[in-house]
C-alpha positions as CSV (number, residue, x, y, z in Angstrom):
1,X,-5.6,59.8,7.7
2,X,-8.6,60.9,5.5
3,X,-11.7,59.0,6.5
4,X,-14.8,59.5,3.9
5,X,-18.0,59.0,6.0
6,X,-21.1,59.0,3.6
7,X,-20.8,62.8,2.3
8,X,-18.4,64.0,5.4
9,X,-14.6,63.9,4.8
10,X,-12.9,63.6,8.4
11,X,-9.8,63.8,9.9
12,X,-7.9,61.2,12.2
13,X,-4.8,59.6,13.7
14,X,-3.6,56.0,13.5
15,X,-4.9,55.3,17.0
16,X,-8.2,55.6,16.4
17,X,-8.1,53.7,13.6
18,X,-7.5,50.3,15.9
19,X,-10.2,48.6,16.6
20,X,-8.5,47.5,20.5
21,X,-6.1,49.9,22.0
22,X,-3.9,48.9,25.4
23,X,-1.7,50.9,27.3
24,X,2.2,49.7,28.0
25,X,0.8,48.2,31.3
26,X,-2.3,46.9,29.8
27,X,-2.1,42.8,30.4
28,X,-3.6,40.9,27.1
29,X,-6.0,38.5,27.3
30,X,-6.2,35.4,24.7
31,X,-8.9,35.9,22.2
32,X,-12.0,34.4,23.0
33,X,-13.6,31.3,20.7
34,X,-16.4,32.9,18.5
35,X,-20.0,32.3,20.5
36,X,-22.8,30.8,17.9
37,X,-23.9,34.2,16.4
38,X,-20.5,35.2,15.3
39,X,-19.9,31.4,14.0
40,X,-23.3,31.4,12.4
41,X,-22.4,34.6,10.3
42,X,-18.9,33.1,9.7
43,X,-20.3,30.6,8.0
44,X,-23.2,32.1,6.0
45,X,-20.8,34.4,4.5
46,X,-18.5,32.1,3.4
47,X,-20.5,29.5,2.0
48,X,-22.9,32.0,0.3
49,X,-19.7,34.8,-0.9
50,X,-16.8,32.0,-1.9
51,X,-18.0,28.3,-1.5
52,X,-21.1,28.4,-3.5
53,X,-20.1,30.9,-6.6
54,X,-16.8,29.0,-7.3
55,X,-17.0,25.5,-5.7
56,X,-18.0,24.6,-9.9
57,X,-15.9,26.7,-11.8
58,X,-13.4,25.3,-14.3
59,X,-10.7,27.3,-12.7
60,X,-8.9,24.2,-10.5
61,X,-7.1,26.9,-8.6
62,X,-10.5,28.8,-7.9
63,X,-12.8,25.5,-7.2
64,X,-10.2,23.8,-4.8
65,X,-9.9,27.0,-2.9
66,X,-13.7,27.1,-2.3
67,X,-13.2,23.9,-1.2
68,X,-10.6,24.3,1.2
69,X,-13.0,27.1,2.6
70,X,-15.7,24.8,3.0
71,X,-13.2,22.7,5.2
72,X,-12.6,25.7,7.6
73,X,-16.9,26.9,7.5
74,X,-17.4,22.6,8.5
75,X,-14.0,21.8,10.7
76,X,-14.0,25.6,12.8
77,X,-17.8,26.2,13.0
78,X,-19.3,23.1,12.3
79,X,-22.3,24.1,10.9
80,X,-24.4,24.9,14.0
81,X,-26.7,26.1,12.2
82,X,-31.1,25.2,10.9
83,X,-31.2,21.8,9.4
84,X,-33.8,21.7,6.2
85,X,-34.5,22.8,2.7
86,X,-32.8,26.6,2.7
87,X,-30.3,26.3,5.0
88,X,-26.5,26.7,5.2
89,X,-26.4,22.4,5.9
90,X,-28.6,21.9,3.0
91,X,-26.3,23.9,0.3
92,X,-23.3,22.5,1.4
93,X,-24.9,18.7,1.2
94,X,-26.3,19.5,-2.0
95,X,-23.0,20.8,-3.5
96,X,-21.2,18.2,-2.2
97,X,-24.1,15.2,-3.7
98,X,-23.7,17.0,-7.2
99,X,-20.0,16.4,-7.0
100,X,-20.3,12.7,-5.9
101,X,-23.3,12.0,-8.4
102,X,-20.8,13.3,-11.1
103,X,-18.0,11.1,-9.9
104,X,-20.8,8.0,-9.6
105,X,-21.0,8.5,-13.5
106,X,-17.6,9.3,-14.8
107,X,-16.8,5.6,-12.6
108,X,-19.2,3.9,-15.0
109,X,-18.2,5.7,-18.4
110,X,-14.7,6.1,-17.5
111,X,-12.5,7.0,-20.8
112,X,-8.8,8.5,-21.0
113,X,-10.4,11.6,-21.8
114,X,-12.0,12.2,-18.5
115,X,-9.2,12.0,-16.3
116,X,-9.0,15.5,-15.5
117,X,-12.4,15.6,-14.7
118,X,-12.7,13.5,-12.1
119,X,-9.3,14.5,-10.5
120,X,-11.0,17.8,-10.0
121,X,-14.0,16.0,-8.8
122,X,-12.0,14.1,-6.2
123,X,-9.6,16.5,-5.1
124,X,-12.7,18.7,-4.3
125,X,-14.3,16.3,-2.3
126,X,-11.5,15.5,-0.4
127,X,-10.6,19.1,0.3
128,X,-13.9,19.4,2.0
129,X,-14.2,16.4,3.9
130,X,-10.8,18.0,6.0
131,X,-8.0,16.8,3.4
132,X,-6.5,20.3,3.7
133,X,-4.7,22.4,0.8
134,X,-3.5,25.7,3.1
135,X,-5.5,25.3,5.7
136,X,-5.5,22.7,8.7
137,X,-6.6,18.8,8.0
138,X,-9.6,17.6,9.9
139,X,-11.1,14.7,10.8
140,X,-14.1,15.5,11.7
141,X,-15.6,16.6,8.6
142,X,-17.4,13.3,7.0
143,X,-19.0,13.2,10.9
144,X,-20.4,16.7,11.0
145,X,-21.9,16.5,7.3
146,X,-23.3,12.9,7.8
147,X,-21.3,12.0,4.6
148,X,-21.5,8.1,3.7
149,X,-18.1,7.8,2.0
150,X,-18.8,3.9,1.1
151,X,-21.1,4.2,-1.9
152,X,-18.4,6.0,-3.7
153,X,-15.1,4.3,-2.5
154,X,-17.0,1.0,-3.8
155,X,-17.6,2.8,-7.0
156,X,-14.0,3.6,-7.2
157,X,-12.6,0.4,-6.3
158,X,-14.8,-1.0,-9.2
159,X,-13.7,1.1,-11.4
160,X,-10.0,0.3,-10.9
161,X,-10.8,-3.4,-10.6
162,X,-11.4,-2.8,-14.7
163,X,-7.9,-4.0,-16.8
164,X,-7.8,-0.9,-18.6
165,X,-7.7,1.4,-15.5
166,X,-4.2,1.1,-15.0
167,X,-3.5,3.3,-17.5
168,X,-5.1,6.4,-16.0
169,X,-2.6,6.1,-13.6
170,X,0.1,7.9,-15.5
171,X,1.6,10.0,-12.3
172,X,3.3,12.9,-14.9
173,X,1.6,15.6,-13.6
174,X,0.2,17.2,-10.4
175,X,-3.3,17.5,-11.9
176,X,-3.1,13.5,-12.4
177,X,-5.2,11.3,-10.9
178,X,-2.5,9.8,-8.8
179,X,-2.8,13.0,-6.2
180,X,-6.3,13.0,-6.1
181,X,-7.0,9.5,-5.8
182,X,-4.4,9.6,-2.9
183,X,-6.6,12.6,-1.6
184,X,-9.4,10.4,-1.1
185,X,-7.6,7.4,-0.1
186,X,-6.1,9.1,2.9
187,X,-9.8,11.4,4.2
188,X,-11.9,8.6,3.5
189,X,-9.6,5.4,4.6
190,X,-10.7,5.9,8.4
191,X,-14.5,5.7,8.1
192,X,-14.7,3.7,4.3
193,X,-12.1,1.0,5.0
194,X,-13.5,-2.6,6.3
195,X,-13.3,-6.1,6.4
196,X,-14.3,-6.5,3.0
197,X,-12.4,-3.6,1.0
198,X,-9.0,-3.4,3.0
199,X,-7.2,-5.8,0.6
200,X,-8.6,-3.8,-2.3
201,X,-7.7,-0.1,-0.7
202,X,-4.6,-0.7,-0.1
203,X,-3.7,-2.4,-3.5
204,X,-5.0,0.8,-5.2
205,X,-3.0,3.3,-3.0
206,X,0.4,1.1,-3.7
207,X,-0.8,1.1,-7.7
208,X,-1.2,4.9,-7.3
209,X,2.1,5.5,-5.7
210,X,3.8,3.1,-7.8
211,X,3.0,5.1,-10.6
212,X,4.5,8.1,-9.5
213,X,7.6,6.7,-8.1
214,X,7.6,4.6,-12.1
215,X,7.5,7.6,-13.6
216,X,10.7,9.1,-11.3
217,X,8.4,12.0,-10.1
218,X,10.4,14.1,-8.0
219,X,10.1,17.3,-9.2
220,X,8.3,18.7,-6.4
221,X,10.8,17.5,-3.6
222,X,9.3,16.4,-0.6
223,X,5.8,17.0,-2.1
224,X,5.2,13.2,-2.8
225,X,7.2,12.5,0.1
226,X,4.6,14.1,2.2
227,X,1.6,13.1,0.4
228,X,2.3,9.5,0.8
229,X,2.8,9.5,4.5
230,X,0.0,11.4,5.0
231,X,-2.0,8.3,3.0
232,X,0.2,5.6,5.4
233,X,-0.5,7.2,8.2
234,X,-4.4,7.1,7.6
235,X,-4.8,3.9,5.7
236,X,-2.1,2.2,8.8
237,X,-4.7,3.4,11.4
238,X,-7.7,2.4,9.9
239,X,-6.5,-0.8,9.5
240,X,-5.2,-1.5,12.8
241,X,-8.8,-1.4,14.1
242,X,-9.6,-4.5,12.4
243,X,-8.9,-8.2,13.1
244,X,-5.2,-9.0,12.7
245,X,-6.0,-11.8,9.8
246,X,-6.5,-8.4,8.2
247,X,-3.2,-8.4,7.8
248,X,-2.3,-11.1,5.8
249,X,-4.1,-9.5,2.5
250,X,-2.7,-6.4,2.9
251,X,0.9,-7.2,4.1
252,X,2.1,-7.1,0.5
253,X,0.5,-3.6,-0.1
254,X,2.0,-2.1,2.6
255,X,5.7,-3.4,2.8
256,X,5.3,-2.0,-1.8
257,X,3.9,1.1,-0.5
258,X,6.5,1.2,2.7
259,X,9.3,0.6,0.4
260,X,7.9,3.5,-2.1
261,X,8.1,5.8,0.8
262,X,11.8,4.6,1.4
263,X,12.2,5.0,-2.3
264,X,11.9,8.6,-2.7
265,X,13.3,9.5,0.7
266,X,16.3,8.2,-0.6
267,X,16.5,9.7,-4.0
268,X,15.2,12.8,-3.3
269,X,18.1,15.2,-3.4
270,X,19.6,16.8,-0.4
271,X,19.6,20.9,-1.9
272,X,15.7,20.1,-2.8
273,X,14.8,18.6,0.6
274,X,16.3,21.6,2.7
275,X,13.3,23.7,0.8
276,X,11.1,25.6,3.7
277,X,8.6,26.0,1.5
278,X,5.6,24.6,3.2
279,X,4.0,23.8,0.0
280,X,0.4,22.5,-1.5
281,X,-1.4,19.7,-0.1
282,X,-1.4,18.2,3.6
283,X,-0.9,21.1,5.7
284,X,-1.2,20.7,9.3
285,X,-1.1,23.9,11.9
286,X,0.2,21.8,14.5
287,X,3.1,20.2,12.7
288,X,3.4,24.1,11.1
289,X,3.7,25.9,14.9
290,X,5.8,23.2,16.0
291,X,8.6,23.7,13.1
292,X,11.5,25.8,13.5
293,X,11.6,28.4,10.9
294,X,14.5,26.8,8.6
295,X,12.4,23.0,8.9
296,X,11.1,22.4,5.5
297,X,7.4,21.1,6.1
298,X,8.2,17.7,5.0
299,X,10.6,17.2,8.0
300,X,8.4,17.2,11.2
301,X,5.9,15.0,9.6
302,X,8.3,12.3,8.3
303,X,10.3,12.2,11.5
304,X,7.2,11.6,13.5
305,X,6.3,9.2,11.1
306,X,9.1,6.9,11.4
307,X,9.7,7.7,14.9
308,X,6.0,6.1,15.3
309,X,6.7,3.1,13.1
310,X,9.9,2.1,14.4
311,X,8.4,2.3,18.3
312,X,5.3,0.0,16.8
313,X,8.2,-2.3,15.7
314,X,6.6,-1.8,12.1
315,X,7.3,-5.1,10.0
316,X,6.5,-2.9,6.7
317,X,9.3,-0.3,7.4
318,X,11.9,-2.8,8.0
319,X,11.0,-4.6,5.5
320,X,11.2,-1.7,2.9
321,X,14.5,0.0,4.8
322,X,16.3,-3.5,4.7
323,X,15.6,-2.9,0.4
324,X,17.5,0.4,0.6
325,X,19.8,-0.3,2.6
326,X,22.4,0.6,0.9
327,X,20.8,4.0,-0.2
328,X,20.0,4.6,3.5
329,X,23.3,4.4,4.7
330,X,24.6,6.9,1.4
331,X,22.3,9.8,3.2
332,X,23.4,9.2,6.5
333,X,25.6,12.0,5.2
334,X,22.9,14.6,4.4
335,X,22.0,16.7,7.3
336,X,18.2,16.6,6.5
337,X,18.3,12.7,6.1
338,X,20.7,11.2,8.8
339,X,18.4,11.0,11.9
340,X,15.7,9.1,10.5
341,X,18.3,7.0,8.2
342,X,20.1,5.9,11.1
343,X,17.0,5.4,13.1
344,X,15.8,2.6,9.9
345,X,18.9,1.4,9.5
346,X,19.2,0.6,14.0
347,X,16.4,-1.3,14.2
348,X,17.5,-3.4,10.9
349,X,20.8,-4.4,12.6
350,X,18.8,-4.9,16.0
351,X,16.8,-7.7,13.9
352,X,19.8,-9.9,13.7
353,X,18.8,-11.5,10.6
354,X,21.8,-11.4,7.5
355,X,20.9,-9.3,4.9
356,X,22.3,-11.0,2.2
357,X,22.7,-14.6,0.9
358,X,26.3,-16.4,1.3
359,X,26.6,-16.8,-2.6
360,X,26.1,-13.1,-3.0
361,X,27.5,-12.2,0.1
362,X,30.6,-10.1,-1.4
363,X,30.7,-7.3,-3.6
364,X,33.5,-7.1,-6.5
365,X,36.1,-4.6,-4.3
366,X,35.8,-7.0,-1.3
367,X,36.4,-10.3,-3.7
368,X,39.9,-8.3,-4.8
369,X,40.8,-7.2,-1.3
370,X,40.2,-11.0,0.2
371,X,42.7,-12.2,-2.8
372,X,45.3,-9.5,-1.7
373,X,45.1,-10.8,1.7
374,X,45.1,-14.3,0.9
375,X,48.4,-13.9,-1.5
376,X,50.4,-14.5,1.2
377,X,48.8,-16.8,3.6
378,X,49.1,-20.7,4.1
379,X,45.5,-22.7,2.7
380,X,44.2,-23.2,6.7
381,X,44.5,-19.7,7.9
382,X,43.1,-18.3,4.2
383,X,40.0,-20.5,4.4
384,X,39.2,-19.1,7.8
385,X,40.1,-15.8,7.1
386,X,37.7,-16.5,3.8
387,X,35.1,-17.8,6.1
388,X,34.8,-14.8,8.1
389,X,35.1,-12.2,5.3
390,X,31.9,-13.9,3.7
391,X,29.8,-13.8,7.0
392,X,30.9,-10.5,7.5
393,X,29.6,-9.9,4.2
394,X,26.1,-11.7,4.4
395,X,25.5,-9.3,7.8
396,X,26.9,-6.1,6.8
397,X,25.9,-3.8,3.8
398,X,28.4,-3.4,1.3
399,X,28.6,0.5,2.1
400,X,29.8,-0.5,5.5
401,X,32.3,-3.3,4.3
402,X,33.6,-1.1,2.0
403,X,34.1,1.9,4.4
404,X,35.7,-1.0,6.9
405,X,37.9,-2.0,4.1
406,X,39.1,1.8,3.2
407,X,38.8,2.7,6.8
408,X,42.7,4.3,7.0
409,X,42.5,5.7,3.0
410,X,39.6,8.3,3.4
411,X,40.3,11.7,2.2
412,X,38.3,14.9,3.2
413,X,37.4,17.4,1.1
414,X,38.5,20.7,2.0
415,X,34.7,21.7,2.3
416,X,33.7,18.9,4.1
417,X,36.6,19.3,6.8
418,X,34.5,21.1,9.3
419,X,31.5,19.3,8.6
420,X,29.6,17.7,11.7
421,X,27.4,16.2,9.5
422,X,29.9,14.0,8.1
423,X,32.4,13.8,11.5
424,X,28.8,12.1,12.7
425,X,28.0,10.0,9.7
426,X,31.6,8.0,10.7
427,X,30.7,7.6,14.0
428,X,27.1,6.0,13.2
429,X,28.7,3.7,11.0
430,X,30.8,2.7,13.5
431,X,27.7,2.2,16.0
432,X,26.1,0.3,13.2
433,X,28.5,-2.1,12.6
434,X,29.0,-3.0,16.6
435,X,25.1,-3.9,16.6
């Protein structure tokens, strides 16, 4: 290699060109955590090179990367640095108080035509305080800056108490206001959430998830998918560490926002959810390391998700599993999607409660079956056997009374003759219909 030196041209080998050579017998240590001085630097050239030059610019891509940056200079070095008028603290508080005193005023002028603008604005904020776009979330963030996220969450919430707000709620695009208000829902839920706002929280995060899952938004996969238990996972936790008459004004938010999760689990389709793409938004090193390398991203959070619900005995995931029942026990024949369907669908039949009522307990093909079977039975024995066709049907789903029924007339596709997946998906349904 060539090696220009000031006005000297030299001559070297790869070798020297490392910074740490070992020998084969050399043993490897694990790097060592940056001491104060390197940390100190870390952070003064970040927040003076990338954060501050960009952290305004009208390029969304450019200002929400500075922003992610400022989550790594707060979350990995955590600003160790001089407090007062100067310092590194001071230009990252004062960036981040021009951003909230903009979002202050758009919440009092709000208009159609300033959407965009404060979706930028609240996406940025988020990012820093630890959201995390490609880097790792954090938690820490609104403790290490001393941010007060309660003056502008009430702004918010006033804003979207207004009858017109509703419409800025569209859910179209990713730039819409549905993401980023979900953003700051989910980083500022654990320290802004109380007594007096958790009814009004949580109605806002189901009206901005309802939107997208209105508008049939699944373009992006297991993006949304993700998003939104990211949001239950933080708004969930929050709440739990208030009284439990809590509950009772936010039960109907949750099991809307538990049964939008549910939703687009279920109708998000199987080729799009085997993606290993680990995507934009909500990243998470630990769930990252801990993923094989063909696991899409969504999967490790979602299973752990549900996996935590179900052992909490979670009244909102019942409830919103027992409303897709039947769409539950369709994807119980997707490889990506059986586990946790028959993991929701397990604890519905533990709860021993009939799922549907007796005058809708049968479905149209089970009404014709019972009158084939009835044809040629005397009236006693066809009332019982009536009887116990309907109770079947007020406990069963009608994907699993319909499989019963058809039990001996199933044919296998040539390409699904090998499958495990499916070979499995029997055998649950089996399991499921003995509990």
């Amino acid at each position: 290699f060539t090696v220009e030196i000031g006005d000297k041209v030299k001559q070297t080998v790869s070798s020297r060109l490392k910074r740490n050579q070992y020998s084969q017998n050399h043993e490897k240590t694990r790097p060592i955590a940056p001491t104060n001085k390197v940390a100190l630097r870390i952070e003064e050239s970040m927040i003076n090179k990338i954060v501050k030059p960009y952290f305004k610019s009208e390029n969304n891509l450019l200002n929400e990367t500075a922003a992610d940056c400022l989550n790594i200079v707060v979350s990995r070095c955590g600003l160790m640095g001089n407090v007062g008028i100067g310092t590194i603290r001071h230009d990252t508080f004062k960036l981040l108080s021009s951003i909230e005193t903009e979002i202050h005023g758009l919440a009092e002028t709000m208009s159609v035509d300033n959407i965009d603008t404060l979706s930028s604005y609240l996406k940025r904020i988020s990012l820093s305080l630890g959201y995390g776009m490609y880097t790792s979330s954090s938690k820490n963030n609104t403790r290490i800056l001393s941010f007060n996220c309660d003056s502008l969450m009430s702004s918010l919430l006033s804003l979207f108490d207004r009858d017109e707000a509703s419409s800025f709620l569209n859910g179209n695009e990713e730039s819409s206001l549905n993401l980023a208000l979900s953003m700051w829902l989910t980083i500022s839920s654990p320290v802004a959430l109380n007594e007096r706002n958790a009814g009004k929280i949580w109605s806002l995060a189901d009206d901005t998830i309802s939107g997208v899952v209105t508008e049939n938004c699944y373009d992006n996969h297991a993006y949304w998918l993700t998003i939104l238990v990211h949001l239950l996972e933080s708004t969930d936790n929050a709440t739990s560490l208030l009284p439990t008459r809590i509950k009772a004004v936010t039960i109907a938010s949750e099991q809307s926002l538990a049964s939008n999760l549910i939703n687009i689990f279920v109708n998000c389709k199987d080729q799009e959810l085997k993606s290993s793409d680990r995507g934009k938004y909500v990243s998470d090193l630990e769930i990252f390391n801990d993923l094989s390398i063909d696991e899409p991203s969504w999967f490790k959070r979602f299973h752990s998700f549900i996996t935590t619900q179900q052992r909490l005995y979670s009244s909102s995931i019942s409830f919103a599993a027992r409303m897709e029942v039947e769409g539950l026990l369709n994807c119980m024949k997707l490889y990506r999607k059986q586990w946790c369907s028959y993991q929701m669908l397990k604890r519905i039949a533990e709860e021993q409660n009939p799922l549907y009522k007796k005058e809708n307990a049968l479905p149209p093909s089970t009404c014709q079956h019972l009158d084939n079977w009835l044809g040629s039975l005397d009236e006693e024995e066809a009332a019982e056997i009536e009887e116990d066709v309907i109770v079947s049907g007020m406990w069963l789903p009608r994907y699993l009374m319909d499989s019963l029924e058809n039990f001996g007339e199933r044919e296998t596709k040539e390409n699904e003759e090998q499958s495990e997946t499916l070979i499995s998906s029997y055998l649950l349904e089996w399991l499921l219909c003995l509990d």
